[in-house]
C-alpha positions as CSV (number, residue, x, y, z in Angstrom):
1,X,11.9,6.0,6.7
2,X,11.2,7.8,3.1
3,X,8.0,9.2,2.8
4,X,8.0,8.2,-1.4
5,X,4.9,9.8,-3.3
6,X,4.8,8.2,-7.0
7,X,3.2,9.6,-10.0
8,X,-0.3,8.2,-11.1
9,X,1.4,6.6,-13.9
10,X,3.2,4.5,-11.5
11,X,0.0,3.2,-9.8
12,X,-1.1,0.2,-11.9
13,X,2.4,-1.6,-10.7
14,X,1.3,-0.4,-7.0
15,X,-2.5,-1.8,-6.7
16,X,-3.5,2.3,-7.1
17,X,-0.9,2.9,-4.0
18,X,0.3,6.2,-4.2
19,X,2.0,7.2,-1.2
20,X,4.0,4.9,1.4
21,X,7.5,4.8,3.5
22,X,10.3,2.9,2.9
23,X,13.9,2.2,4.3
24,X,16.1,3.7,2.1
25,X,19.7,5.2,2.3
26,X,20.2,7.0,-1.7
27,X,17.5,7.3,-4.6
28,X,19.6,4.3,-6.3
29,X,18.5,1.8,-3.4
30,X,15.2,3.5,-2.6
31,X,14.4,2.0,-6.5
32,X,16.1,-1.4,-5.9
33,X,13.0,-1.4,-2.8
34,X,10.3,-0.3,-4.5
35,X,11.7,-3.0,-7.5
36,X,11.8,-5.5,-5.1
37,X,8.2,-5.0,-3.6
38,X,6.5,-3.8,-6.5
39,X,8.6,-5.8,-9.8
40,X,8.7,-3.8,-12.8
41,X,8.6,-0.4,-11.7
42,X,12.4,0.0,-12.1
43,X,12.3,-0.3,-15.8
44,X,9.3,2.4,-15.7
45,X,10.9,4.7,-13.4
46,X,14.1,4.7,-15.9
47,X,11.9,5.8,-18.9
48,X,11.5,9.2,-18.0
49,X,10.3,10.1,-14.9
50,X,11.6,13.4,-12.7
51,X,12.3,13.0,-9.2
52,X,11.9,15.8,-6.5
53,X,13.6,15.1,-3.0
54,X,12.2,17.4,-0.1
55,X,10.6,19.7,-3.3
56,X,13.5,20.3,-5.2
57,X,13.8,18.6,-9.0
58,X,17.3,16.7,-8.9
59,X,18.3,15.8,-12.3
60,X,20.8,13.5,-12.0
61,X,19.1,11.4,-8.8
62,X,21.0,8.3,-8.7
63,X,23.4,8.5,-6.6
64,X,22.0,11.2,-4.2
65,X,21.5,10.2,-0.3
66,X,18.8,10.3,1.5
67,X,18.0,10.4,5.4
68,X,15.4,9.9,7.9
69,X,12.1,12.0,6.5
70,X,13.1,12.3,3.3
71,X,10.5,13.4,0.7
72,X,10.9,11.8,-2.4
73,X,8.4,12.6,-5.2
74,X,8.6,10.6,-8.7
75,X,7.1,13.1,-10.8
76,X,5.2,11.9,-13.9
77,X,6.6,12.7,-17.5
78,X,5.6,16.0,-19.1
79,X,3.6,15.5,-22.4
80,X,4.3,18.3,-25.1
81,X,1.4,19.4,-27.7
């Protein structure tokens, strides 16, 4: 399982859940999952958000595999000022 941790941005799509598991092999079918349970997030994930898998910012995520224990952290959007 993927221990996923999503930003508080992402909760309203998630009934306030922040933190689950789910099956998972790469970061590209990790967000078909969390698409398919929780509709919508997909299109809000792709809008900006950073992605940290076992603490380390990946920018390019799509594509990169995952295994057993994974961490995966969808990091909210930094706002500038």
């Amino acid at each position: 399982m993927i221990k996923v941790f999503l930003g508080s941005n992402l909760k309203n799509f998630t009934d306030g859940v922040e933190e689950f598991e789910l099956e998972a092999t790469s970061v590209k079918s990790l967000i078909v999952e969390l698409d398919r349970q929780y509709p919508g997030i997909a299109d809000a994930l792709e809008s900006g958000f950073a992605l940290a898998i076992n603490g380390e910012v990946i920018a390019n995520p799509g594509y990169e595999k995952l295994s057993e224990g994974t961490e995966v952290r969808f990091l909210s959007p930094m706002q500038g000022g």
